[in-house]
MARLUM-926709 format. One record per residue (C-alpha): residue number from 1; x, y, z. Coordinates in steps of 0.05 Angstrom, whole numbers, plus 5000, padded with zeros to 4 digits. Layout:
<sites>
   resi      X      Y      Z
    NUM      X      Y      Z
...
</sites>
This chain:
<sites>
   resi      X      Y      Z
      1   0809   7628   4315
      2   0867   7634   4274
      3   0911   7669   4322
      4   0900   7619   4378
      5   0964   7561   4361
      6   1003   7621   4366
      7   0976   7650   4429
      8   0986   7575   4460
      9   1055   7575   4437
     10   1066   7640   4473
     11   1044   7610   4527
     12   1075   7551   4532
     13   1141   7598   4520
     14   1130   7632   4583
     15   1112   7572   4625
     16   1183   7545   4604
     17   1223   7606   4612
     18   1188   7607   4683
     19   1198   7543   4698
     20   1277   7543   4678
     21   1279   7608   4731
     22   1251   7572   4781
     23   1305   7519   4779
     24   1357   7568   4775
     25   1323   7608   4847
     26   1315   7546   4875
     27   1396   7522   4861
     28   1421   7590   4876
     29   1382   7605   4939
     30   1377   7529   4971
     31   1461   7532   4991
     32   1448   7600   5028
     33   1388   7570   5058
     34   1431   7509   5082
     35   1355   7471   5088
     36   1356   7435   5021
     37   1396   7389   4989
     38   1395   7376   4915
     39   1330   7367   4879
     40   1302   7307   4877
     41   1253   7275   4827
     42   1193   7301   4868
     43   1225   7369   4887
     44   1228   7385   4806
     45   1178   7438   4784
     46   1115   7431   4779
     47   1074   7462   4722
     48   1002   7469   4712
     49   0987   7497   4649
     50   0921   7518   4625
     51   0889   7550   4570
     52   0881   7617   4598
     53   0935   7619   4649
     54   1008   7574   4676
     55   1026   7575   4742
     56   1091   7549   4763
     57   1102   7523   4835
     58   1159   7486   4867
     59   1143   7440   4927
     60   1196   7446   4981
     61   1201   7379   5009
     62   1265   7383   5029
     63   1240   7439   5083
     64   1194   7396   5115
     65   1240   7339   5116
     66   1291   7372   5157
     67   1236   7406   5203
     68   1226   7333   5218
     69   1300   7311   5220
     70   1314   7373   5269
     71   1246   7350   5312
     72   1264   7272   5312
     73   1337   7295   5336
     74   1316   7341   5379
     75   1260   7293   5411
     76   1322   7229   5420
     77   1370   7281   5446
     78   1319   7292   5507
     79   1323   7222   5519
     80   1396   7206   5517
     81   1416   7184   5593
     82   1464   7230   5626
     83   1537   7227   5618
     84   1591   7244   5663
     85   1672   7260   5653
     86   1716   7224   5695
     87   1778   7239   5720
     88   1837   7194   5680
     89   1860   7144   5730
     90   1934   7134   5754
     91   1995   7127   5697
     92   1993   7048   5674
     93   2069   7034   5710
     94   2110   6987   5685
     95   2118   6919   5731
     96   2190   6910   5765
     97   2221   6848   5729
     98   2214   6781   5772
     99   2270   6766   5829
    100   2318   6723   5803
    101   2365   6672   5838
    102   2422   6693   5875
    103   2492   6676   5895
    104   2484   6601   5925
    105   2517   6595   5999
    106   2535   6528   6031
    107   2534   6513   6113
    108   2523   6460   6169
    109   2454   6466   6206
    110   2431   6426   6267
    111   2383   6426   6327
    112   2396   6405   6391
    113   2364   6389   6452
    114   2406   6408   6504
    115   2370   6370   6574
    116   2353   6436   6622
    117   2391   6423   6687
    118   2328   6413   6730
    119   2314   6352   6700
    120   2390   6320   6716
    121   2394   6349   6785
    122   2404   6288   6830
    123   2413   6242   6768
    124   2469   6192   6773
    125   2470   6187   6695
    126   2484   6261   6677
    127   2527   6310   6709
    128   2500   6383   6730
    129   2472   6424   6669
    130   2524   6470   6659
    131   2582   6417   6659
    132   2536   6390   6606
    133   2524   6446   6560
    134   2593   6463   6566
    135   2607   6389   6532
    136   2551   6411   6482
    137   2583   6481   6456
    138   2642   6429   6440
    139   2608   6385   6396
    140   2576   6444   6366
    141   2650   6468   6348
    142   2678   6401   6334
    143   2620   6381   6283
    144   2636   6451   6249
    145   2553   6471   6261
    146   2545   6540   6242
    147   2470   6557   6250
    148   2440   6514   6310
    149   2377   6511   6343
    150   2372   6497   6416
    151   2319   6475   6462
    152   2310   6468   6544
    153   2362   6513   6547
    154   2366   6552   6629
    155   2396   6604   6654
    156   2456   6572   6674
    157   2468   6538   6616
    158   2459   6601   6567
    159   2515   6641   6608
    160   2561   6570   6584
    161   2537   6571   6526
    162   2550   6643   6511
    163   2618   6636   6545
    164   2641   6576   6499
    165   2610   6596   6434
    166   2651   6663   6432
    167   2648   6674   6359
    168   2573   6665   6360
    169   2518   6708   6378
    170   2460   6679   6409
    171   2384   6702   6408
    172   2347   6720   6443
    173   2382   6707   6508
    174   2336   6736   6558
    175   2306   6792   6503
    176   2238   6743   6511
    177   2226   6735   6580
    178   2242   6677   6626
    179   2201   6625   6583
    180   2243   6668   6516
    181   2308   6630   6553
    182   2284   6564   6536
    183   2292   6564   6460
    184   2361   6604   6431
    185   2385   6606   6360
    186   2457   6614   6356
    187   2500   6624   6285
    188   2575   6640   6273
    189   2588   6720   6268
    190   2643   6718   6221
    191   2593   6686   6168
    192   2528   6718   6185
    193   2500   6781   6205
    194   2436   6785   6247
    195   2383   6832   6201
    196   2318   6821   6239
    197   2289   6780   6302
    198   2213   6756   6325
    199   2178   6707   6357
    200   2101   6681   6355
    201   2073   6655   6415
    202   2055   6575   6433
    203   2026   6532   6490
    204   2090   6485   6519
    205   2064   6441   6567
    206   2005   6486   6600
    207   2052   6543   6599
    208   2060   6600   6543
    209   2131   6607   6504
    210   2161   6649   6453
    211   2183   6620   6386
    212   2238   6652   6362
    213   2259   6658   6291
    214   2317   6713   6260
    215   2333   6735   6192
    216   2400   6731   6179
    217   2443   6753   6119
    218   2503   6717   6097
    219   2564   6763   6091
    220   2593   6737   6038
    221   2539   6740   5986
    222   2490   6778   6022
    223   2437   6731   6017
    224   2381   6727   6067
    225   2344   6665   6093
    226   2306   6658   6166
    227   2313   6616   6221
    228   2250   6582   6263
    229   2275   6546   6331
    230   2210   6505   6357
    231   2196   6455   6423
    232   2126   6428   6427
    233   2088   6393   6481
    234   2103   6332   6503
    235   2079   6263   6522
    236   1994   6263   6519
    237   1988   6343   6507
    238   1963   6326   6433
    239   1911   6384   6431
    240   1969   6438   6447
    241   2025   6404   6395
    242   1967   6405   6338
    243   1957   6478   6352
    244   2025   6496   6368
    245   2037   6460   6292
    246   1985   6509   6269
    247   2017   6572   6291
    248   2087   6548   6263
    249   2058   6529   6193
    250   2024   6601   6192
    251   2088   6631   6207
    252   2127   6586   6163
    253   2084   6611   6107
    254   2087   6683   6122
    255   2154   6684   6134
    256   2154   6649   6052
    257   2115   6706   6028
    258   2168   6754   6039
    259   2217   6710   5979
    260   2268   6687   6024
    261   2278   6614   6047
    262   2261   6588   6111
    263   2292   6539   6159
    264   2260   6503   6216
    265   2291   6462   6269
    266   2273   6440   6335
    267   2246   6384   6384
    268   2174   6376   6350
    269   2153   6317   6401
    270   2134   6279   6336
    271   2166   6231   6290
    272   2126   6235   6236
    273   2056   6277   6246
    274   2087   6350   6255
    275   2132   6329   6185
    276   2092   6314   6143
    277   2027   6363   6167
    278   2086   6426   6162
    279   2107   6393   6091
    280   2042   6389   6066
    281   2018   6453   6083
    282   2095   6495   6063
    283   2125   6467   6010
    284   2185   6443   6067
    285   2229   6383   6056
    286   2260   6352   6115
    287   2346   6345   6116
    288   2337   6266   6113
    289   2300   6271   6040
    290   2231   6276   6067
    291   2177   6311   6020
    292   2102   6307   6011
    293   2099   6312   5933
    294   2058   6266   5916
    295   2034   6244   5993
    296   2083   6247   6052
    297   2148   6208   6055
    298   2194   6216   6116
    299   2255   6205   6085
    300   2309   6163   6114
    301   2315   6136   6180
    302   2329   6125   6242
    303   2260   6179   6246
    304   2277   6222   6314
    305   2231   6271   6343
    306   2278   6329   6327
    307   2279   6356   6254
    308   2316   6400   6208
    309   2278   6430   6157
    310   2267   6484   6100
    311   2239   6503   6039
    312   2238   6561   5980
    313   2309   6554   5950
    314   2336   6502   6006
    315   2378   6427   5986
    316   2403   6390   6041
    317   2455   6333   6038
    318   2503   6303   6091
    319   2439   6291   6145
    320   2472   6261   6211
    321   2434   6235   6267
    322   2494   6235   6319
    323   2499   6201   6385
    324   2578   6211   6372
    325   2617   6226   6440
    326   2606   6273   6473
    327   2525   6266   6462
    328   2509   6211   6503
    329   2537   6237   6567
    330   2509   6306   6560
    331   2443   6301   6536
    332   2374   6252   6518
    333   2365   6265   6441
    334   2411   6263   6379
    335   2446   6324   6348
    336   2416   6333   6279
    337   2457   6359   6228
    338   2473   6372   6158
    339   2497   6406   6102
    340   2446   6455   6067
    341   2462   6498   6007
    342   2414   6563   6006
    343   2398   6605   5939
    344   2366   6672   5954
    345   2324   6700   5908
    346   2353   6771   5894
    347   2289   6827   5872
    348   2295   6838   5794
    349   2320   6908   5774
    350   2288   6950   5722
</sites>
């Protein structure tokens, strides 16, 4: 019995020299393993020590952990919805800066209603057309009107017309058809160039017409601005003047998309309805002040049935209602005119 504290302490020796190699396995081998990471408090040896024997045993928990780490991943991983690469879209590019005013350009605009020479045949007030129109291309000249719209015009009146207005050019002439010869847009060469021509199509009086309009570019600056020459129905023909009205507004406003300001003149067989339905619905201002900001005024009188009018970059001063000499004798309406200054909008450059 004497030997037995000693034997114990031999014991207990061994059970510690044990349990310090199994630490020293267990950090040496876990990094090649790449399962466990360091020991925890309940990965640390555990030693069960008896009096006849000590076993030392260390619980890998670390093993089972990451059987259950690779499991759980492996299990969401199946479950993941499906993904797909897409192709990169187009190159962001960069936006063209904003147009920007151009060069301002001043000029006289009118429209006139010339009297077709069917309905003065046999009259003892007027003469014959042609003697007529021929005392129209003067006041044209005389009031210094460079861009005019005409309406009623005939055959026998254009070939005057074209003979007395030498340094203009007249469209469309005969380009539109027989009805096309009724309506003609005439401006001064030596000022304007003619870019672009087209016409939409109305009812006048039961019958179909052409409305012409033209872009034209001023030579000078370059700027561009179109023209719309209009006649619509007369007397009781309501239904065809508030579609005809309809038409002209849409191509007013298309005609605005493009940037460039528009002028419209003509005989709209309205004093006040087509102005202020056309205002309302474009933006336009008529050349006698008239607006609709704010709910439509006609400007100032006297109110005729034949307006000049425009919008997008447009100012008007200098409006005339004239029933100077020689209007009377040649024709039923006044010759509106006036003064408008135009600034084009020029595309920005980047």
């Amino acid at each position: 019995m004497r030997h037995r504290p000693l034997r114990s302490r031999s014991l207990l020796l061994t059970a510690t020299v044990l349990t310090v190699l199994a630490v020293l396995v267990g950090v040496l081998v876990a990094p090649h393993r790449g399962a466990a990471p360091e020991l925890t408090a309940v990965e640390q040896p555990v030693v069960l020590a008896v009096e006849s024997q000590v076993t030392a045993r260390q619980v890998d928990v670390s093993r089972s952990i990451g059987r259950g780490l690779v499991r759980a991943r492996s299990a969401s991983s199946d479950t993941l919805p499906p993904y797909q690469v897409k192709p990169a879209g187009a190159p962001i590019r960069k936006l063209p800066p904003p147009p920007t005013p151009g060069t301002p350009f001043t000029f006289q605009i009118g429209t006139l209603n010339v009297l077709g020479s069917q309905h003065t045949r046999g009259s003892r007030r007027y003469g014959p057309g042609t003697s007529r129109a021929g005392m129209l291309a003067d006041a044209i000249l005389g009031r210094g009107v460079d861009v005019v719209g005409l309406q009623e015009v005939q055959d026998d009146q254009l070939a005057v017309l074209r003979s007395r207005l030498g340094g203009y050019t007249i469209w469309p002439g005969q380009a539109l058809g027989n009805n096309g010869v009724r309506l003609q847009i005439a401006f001064r060469n030596d000022l304007f160039e003619l870019v672009d021509t087209g016409s939409i199509t109305t009812v006048f009086d039961r019958q179909t017409r052409p409305v012409p309009y033209v872009l034209l570019r001023n030579r000078a600056t370059q700027g561009e601005f179109y023209v719309i020459d209009v006649h619509n129905s007369p007397r009781n023909l309501e239904a065809e003047r508030d579609a005809a009205t309809g038409a002209e507004i849409a191509l007013v406003n298309r005609l605005r998309a493009t940037g460039r300001p528009v002028l419209l003149v003509g005989d709209t067989n309205e004093h006040t309805e087509f102005f202020c339905r056309v205002a309302a619905a474009t933006g336009m201002v008529g050349s006698n002040g008239g607006n609709a900001a704010g709910g439509c005024s006609v400007g100032a009188g006297p109110i005729k049935i034949d307006w000049v009018m425009g919008g997008g970059g447009v100012a008007f001063s200098g409006h005339s209602v004239d029933y100077g000499a020689p209007i009377p004798a040649a024709t039923d309406h006044a010759f509106v005119h006036a003064t408008v200054t135009v600034t084009p909008m020029v595309p920005g450059r980047g």
